[in-house]
mmCIF file of the C-alpha atoms, coordinates in Angstrom:
data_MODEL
# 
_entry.id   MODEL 
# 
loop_
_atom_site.group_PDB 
_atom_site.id 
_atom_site.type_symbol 
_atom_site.label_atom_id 
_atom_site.label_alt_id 
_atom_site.label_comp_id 
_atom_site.label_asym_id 
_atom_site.label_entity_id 
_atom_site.label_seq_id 
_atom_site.pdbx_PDB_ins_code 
_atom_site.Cartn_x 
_atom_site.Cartn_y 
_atom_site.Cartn_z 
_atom_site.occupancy 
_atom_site.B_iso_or_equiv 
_atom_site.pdbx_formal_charge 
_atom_site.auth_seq_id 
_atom_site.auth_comp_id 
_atom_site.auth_asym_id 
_atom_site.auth_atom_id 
_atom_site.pdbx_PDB_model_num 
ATOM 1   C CA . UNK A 1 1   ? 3.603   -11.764 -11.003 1.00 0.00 ? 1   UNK A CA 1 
ATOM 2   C CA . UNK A 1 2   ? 1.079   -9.936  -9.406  1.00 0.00 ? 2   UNK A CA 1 
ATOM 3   C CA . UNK A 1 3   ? -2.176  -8.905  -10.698 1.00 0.00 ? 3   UNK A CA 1 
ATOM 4   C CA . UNK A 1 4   ? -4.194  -5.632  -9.357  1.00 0.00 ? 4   UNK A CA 1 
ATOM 5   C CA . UNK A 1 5   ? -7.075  -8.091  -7.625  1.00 0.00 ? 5   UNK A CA 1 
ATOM 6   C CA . UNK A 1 6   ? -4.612  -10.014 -6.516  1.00 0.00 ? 6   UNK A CA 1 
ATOM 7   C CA . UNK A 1 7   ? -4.102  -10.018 -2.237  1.00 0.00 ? 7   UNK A CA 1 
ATOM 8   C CA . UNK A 1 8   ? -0.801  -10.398 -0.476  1.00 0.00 ? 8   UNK A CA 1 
ATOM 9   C CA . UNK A 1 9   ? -0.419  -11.558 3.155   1.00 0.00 ? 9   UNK A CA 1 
ATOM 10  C CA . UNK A 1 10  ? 3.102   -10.727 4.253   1.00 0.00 ? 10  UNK A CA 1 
ATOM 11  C CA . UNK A 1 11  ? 4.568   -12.218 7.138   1.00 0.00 ? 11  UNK A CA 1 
ATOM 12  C CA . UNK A 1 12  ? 6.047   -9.173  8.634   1.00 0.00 ? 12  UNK A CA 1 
ATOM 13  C CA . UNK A 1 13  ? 8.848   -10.232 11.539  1.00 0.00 ? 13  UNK A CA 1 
ATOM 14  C CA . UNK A 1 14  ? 9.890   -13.050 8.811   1.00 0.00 ? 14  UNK A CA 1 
ATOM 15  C CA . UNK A 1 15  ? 10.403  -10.810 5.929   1.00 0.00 ? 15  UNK A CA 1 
ATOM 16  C CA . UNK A 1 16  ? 12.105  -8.253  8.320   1.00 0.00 ? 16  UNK A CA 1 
ATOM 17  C CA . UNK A 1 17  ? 14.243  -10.913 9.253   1.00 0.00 ? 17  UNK A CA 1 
ATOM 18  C CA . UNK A 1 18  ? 15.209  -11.567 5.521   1.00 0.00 ? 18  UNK A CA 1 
ATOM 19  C CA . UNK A 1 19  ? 15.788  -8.695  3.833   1.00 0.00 ? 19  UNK A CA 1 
ATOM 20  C CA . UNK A 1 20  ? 18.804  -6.896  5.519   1.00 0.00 ? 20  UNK A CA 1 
ATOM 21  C CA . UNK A 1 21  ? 18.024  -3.669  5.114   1.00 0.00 ? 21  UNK A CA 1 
ATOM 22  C CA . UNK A 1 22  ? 15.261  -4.620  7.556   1.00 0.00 ? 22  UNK A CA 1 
ATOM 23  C CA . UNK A 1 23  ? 17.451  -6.781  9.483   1.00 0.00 ? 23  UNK A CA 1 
ATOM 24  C CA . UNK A 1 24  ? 19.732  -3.943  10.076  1.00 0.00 ? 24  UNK A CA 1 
ATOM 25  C CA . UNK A 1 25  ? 17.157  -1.959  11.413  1.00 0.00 ? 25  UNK A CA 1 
ATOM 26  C CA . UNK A 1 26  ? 15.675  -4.432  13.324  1.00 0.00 ? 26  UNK A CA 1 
ATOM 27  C CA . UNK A 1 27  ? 19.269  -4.841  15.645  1.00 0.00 ? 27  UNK A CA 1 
ATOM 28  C CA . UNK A 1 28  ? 19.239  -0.758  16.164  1.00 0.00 ? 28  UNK A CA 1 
ATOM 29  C CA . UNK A 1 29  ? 15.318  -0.332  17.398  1.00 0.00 ? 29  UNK A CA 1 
ATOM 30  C CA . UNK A 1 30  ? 12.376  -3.084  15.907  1.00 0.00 ? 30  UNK A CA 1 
ATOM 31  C CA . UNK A 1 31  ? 9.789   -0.523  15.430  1.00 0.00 ? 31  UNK A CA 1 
ATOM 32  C CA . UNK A 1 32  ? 11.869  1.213   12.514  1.00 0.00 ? 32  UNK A CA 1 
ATOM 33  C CA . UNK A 1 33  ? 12.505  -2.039  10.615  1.00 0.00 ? 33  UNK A CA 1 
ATOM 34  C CA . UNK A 1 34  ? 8.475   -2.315  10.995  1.00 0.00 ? 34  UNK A CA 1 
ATOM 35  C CA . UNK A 1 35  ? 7.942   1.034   9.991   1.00 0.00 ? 35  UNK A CA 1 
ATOM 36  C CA . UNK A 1 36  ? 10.356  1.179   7.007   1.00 0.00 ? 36  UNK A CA 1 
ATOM 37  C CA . UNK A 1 37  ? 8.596   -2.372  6.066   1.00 0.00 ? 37  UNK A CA 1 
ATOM 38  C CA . UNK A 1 38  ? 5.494   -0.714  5.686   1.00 0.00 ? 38  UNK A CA 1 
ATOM 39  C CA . UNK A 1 39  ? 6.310   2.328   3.851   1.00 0.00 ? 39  UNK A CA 1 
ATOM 40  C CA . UNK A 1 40  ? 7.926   -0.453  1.292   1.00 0.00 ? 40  UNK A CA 1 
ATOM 41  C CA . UNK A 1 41  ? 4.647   -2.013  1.123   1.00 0.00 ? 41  UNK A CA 1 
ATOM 42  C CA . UNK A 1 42  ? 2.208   0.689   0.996   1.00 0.00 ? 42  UNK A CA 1 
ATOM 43  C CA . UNK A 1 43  ? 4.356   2.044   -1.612  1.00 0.00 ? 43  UNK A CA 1 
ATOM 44  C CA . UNK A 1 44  ? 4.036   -1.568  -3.620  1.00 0.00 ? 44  UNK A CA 1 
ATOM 45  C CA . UNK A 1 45  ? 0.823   -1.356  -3.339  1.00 0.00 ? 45  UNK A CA 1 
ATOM 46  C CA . UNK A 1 46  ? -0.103  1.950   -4.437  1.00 0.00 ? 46  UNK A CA 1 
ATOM 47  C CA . UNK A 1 47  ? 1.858   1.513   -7.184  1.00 0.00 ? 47  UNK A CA 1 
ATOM 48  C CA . UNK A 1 48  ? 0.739   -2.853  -8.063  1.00 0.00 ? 48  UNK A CA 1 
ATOM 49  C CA . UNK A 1 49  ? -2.957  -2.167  -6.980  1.00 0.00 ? 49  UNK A CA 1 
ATOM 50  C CA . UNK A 1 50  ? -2.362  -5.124  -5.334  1.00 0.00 ? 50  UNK A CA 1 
ATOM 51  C CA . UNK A 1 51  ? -3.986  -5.479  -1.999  1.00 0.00 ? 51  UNK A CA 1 
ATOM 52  C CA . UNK A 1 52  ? -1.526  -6.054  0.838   1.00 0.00 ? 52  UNK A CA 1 
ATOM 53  C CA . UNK A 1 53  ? -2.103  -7.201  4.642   1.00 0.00 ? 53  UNK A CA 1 
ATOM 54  C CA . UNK A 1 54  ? 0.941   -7.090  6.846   1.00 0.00 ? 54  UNK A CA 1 
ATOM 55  C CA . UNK A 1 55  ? 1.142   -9.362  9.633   1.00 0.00 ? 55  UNK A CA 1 
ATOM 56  C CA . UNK A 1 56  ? 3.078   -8.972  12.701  1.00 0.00 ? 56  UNK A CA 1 
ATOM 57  C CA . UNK A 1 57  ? 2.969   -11.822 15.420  1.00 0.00 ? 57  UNK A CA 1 
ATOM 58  C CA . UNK A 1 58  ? 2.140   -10.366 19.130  1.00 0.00 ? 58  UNK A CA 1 
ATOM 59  C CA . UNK A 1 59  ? 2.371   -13.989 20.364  1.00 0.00 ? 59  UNK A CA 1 
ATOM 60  C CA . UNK A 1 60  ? 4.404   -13.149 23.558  1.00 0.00 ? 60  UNK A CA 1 
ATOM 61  C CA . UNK A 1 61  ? 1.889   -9.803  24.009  1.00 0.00 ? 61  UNK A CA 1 
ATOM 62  C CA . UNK A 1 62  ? 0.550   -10.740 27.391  1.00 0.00 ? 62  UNK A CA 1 
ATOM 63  C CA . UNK A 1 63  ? -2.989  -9.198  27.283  1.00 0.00 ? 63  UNK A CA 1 
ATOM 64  C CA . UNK A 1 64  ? -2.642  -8.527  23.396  1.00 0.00 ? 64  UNK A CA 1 
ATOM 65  C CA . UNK A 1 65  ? -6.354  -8.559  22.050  1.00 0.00 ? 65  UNK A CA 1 
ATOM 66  C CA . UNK A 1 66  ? -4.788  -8.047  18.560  1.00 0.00 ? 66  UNK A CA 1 
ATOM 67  C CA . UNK A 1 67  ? -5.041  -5.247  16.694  1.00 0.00 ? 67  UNK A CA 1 
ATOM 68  C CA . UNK A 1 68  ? -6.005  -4.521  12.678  1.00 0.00 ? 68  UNK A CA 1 
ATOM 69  C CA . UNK A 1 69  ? -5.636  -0.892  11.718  1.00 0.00 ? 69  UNK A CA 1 
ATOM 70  C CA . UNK A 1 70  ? -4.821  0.943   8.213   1.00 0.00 ? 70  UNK A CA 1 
ATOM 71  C CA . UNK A 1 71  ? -1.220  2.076   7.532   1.00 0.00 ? 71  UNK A CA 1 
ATOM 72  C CA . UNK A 1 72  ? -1.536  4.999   4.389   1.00 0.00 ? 72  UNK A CA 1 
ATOM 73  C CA . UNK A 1 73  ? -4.417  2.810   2.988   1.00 0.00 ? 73  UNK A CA 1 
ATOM 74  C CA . UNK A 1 74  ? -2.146  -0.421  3.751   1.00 0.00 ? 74  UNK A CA 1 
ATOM 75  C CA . UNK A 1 75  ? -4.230  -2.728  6.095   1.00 0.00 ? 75  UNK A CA 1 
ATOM 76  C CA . UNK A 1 76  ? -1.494  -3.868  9.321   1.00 0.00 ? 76  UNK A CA 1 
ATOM 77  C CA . UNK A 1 77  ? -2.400  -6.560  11.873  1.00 0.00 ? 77  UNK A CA 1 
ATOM 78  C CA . UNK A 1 78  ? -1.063  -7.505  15.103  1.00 0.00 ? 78  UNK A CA 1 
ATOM 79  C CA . UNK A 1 79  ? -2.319  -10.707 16.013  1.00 0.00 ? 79  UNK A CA 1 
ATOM 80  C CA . UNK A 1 80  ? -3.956  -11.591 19.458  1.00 0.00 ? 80  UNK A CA 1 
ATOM 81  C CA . UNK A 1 81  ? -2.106  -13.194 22.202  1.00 0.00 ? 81  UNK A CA 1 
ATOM 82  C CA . UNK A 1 82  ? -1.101  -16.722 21.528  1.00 0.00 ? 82  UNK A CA 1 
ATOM 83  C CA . UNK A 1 83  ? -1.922  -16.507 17.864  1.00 0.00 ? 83  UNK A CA 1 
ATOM 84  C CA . UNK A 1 84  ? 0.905   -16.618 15.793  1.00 0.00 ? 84  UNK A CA 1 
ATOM 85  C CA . UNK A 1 85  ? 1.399   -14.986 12.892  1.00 0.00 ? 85  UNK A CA 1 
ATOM 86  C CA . UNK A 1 86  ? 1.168   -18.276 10.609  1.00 0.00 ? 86  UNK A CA 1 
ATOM 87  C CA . UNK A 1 87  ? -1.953  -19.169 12.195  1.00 0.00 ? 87  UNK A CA 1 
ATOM 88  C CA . UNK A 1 88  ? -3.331  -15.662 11.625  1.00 0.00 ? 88  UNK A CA 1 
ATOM 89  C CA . UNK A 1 89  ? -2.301  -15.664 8.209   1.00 0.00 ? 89  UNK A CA 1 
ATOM 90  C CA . UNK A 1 90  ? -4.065  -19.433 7.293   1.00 0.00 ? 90  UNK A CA 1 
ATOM 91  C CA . UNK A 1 91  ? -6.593  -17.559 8.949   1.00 0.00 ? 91  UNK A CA 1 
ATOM 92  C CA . UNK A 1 92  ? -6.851  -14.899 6.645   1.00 0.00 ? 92  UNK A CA 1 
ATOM 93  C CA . UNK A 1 93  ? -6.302  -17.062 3.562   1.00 0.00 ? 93  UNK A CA 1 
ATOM 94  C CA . UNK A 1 94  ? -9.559  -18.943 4.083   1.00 0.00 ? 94  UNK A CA 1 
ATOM 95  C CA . UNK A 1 95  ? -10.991 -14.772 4.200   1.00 0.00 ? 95  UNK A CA 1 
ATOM 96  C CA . UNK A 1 96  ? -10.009 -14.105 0.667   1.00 0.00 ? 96  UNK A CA 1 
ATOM 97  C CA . UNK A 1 97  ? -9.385  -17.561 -1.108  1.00 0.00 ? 97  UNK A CA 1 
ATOM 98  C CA . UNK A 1 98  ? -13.615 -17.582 -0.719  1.00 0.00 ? 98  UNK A CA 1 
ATOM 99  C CA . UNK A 1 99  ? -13.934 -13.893 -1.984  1.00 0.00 ? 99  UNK A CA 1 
ATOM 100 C CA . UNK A 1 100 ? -12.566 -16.002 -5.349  1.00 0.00 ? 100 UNK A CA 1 
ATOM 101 C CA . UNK A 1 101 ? -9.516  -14.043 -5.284  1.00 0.00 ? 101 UNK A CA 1 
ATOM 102 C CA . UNK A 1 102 ? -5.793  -14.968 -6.190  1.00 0.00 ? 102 UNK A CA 1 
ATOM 103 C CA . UNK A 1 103 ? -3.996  -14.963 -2.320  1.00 0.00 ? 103 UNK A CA 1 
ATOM 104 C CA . UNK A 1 104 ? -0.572  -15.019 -2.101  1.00 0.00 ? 104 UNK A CA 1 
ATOM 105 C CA . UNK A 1 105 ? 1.641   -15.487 1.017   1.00 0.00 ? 105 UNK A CA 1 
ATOM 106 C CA . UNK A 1 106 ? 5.056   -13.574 1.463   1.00 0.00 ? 106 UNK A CA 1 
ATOM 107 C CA . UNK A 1 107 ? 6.772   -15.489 3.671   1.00 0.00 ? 107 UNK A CA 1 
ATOM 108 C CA . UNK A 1 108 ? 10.507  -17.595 3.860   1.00 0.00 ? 108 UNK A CA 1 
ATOM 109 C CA . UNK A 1 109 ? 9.359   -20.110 6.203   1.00 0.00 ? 109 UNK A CA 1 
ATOM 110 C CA . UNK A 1 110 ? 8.723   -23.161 4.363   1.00 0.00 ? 110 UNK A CA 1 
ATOM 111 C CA . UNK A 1 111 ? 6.245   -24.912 6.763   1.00 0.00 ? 111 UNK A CA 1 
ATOM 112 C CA . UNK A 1 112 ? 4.200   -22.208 6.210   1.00 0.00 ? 112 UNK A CA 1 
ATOM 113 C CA . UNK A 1 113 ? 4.442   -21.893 2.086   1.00 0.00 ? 113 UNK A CA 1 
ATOM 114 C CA . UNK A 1 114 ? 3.964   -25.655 2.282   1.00 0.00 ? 114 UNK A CA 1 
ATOM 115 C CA . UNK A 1 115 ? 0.379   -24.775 4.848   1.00 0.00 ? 115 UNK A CA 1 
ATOM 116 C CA . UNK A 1 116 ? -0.749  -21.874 2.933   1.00 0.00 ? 116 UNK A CA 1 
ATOM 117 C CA . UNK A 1 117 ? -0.693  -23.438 -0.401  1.00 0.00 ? 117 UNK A CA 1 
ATOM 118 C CA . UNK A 1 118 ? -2.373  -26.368 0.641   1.00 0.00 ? 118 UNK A CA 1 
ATOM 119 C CA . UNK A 1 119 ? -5.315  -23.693 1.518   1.00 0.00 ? 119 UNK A CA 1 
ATOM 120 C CA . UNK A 1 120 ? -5.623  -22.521 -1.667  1.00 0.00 ? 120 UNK A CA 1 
ATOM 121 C CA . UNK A 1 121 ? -2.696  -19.684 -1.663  1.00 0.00 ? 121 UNK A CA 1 
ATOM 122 C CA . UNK A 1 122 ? 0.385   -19.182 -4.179  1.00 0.00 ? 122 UNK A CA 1 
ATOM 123 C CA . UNK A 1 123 ? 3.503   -18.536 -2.001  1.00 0.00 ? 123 UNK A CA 1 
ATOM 124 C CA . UNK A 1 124 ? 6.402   -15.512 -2.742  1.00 0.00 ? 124 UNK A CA 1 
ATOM 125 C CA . UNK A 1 125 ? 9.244   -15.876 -1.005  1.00 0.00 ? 125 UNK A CA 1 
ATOM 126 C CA . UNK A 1 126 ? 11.471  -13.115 0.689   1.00 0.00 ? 126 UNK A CA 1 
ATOM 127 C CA . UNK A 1 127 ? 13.840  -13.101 -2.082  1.00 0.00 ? 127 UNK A CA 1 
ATOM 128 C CA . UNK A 1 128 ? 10.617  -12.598 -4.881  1.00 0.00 ? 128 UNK A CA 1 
ATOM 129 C CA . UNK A 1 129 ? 8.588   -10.063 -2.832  1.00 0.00 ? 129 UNK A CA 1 
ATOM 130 C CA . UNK A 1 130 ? 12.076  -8.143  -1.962  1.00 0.00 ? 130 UNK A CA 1 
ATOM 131 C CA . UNK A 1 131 ? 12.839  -8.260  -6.218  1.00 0.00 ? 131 UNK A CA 1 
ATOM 132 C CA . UNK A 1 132 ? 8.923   -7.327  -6.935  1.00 0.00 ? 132 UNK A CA 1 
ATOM 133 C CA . UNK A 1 133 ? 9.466   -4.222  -4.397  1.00 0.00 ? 133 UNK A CA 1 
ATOM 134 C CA . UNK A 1 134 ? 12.634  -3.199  -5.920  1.00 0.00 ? 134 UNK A CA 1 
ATOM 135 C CA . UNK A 1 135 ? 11.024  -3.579  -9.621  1.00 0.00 ? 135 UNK A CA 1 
ATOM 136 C CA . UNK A 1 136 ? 8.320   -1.199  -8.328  1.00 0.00 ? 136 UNK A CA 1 
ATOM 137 C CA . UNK A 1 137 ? 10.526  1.223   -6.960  1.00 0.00 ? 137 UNK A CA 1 
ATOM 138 C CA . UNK A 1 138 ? 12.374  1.358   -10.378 1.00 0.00 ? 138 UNK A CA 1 
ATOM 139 C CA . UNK A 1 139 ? 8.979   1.383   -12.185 1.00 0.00 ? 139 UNK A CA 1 
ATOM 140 C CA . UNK A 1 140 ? 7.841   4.240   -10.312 1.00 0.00 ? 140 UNK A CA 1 
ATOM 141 C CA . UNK A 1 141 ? 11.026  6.579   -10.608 1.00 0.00 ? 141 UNK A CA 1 
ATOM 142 C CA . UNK A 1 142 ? 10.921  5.683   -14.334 1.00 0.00 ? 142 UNK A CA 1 
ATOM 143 C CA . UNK A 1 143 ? 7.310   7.234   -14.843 1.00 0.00 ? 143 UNK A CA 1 
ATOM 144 C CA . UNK A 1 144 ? 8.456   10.333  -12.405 1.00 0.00 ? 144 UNK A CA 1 
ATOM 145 C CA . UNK A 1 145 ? 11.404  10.864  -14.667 1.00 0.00 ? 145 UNK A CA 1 
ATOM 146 C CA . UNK A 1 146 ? 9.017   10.571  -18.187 1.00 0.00 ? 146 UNK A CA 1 
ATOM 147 C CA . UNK A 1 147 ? 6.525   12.877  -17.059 1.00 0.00 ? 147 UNK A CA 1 
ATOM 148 C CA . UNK A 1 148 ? 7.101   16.626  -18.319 1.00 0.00 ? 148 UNK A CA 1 
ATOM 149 C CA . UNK A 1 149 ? 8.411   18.882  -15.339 1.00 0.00 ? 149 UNK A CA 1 
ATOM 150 C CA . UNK A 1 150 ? 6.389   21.700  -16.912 1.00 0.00 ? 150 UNK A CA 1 
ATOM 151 C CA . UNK A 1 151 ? 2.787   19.728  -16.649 1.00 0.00 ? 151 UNK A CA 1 
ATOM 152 C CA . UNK A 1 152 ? 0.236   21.898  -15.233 1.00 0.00 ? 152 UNK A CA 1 
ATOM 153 C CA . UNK A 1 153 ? -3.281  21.619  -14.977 1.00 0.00 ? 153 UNK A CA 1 
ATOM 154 C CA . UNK A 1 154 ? -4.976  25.268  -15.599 1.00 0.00 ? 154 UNK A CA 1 
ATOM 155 C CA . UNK A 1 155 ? -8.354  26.645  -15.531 1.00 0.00 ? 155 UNK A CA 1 
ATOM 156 C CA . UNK A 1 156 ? -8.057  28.309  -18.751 1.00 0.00 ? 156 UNK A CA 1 
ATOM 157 C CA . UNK A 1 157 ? -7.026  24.918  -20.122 1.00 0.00 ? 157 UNK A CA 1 
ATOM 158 C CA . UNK A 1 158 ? -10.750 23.872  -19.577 1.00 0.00 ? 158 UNK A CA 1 
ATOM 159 C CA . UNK A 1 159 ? -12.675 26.575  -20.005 1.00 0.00 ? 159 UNK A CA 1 
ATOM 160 C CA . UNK A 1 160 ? -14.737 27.389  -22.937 1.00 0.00 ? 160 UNK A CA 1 
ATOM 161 C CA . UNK A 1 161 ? -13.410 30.710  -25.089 1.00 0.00 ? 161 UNK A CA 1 
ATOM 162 C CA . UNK A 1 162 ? -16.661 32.860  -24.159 1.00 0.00 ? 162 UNK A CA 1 
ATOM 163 C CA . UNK A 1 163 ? -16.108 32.366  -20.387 1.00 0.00 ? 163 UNK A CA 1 
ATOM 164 C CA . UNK A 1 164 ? -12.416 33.054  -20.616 1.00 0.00 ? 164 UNK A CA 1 
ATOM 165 C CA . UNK A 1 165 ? -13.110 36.533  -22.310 1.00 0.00 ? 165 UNK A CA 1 
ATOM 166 C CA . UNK A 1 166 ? -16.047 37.197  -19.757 1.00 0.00 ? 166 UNK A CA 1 
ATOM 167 C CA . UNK A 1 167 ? -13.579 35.981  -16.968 1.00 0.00 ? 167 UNK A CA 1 
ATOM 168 C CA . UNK A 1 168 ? -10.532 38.244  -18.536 1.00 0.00 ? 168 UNK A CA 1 
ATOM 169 C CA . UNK A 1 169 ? -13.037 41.263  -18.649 1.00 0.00 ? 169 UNK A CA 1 
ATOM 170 C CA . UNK A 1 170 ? -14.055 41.014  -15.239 1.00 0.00 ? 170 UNK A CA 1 
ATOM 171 C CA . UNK A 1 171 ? -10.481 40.300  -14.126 1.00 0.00 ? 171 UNK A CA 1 
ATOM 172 C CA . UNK A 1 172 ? -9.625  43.879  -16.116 1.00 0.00 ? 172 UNK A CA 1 
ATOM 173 C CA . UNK A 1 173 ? -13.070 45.582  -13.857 1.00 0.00 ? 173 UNK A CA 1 
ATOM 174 C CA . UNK A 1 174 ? -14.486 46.137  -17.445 1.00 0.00 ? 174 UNK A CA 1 
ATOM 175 C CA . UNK A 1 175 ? -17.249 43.295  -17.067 1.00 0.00 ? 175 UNK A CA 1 
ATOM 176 C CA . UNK A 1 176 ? -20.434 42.229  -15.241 1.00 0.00 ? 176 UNK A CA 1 
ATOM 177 C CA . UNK A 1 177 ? -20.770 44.009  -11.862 1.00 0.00 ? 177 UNK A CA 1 
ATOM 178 C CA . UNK A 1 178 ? -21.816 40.764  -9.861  1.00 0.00 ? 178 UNK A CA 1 
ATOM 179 C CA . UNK A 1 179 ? -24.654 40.646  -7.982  1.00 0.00 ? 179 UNK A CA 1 
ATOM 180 C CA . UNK A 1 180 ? -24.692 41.059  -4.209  1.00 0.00 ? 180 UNK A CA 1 
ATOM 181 C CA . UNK A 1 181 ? -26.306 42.217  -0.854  1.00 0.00 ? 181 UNK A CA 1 
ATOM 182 C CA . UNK A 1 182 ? -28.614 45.462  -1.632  1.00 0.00 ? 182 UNK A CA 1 
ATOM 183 C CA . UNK A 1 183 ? -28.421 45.297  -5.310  1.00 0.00 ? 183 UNK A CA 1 
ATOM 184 C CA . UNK A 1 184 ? -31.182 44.463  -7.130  1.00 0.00 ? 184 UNK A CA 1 
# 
């Protein structure tokens, strides 16, 4: 689906609303369905190399100025007071679609897949995004499991033979005194 150049604008409150592990969250205290949303994400996108912008409406904020900060390299935006999250997203479309990138917009509402692919973006719906997650999630405990348990990275693994055997001497106080203060 996907491709590593590829950006994704998520529509945060609407895919918390869809995906009911969110949803569940969401009824007990919002700010956990938000922050398990963008663990999910920041995970996707360490893994897809896929860029991905989460936005979060603050329409009712009074006062809200917005707010764009970076979530474990995941970029999160609250948008400002009386800017919705659709309009901040059409917004942000325009941004990348003339960067000559492939934009796509995670979202269920279909006013808004009908707005943002008449700008130029591909839409993913709740349901595809939610499937793409889970495939990553698989993907990524597949190549834990496949990787040797044993793999270390050593010095000696790198090191040439004669500086091992110097290294080895000096280790056994049988080679080169080094150098310090007062000796000359």
């Amino acid at each position: 689906m996907l491709q590593r150049e590829d950006v994704l604008l998520v529509d945060g409150y609407n895919i918390i609303g869809a995906w009911p592990e969110l949803a569940t969250l969401k009824y007990e205290k919002l700010e956990n369905a938000r922050d398990r949303l963008l663990e999910l994400m920041a995970d996707y996108q360490g893994f897809s190399g896929v860029t991905v912008i989460v936005v979060f409406d603050a329409y009712h904020v009074s006062g809200g100025t917005g707010s764009d900060f970076r979530h474990r390299k995941l970029r999160v935006v609250f948008t400002r007071e009386r800017e919705t999250a659709d309009e901040c997203i059409e917004r942000l479309v325009g941004d990348w679609i003339s960067v000559k990138r492939n934009v796509y917009v995670a979202t269920s509402d279909l006013t808004e897949q009908h707005v943002a692919f008449g700008r130029g973006a591909l839409r993913v719906t709740a349901r595809e995004l939610k499937l793409a997650v889970e495939q990553s999630r698989s993907d990524i405990q597949t190549t834990i499991r496949r990787e040797p348990a044993t793999k270390r990275n050593t010095l000696d693994s790198v090191l040439n033979d004669d500086i091992w055997r110097r290294l080895e001497l000096m280790r056994r106080g049988q080679g080169e005194k080094p150098k310090g203060d007062g000796d000359n």
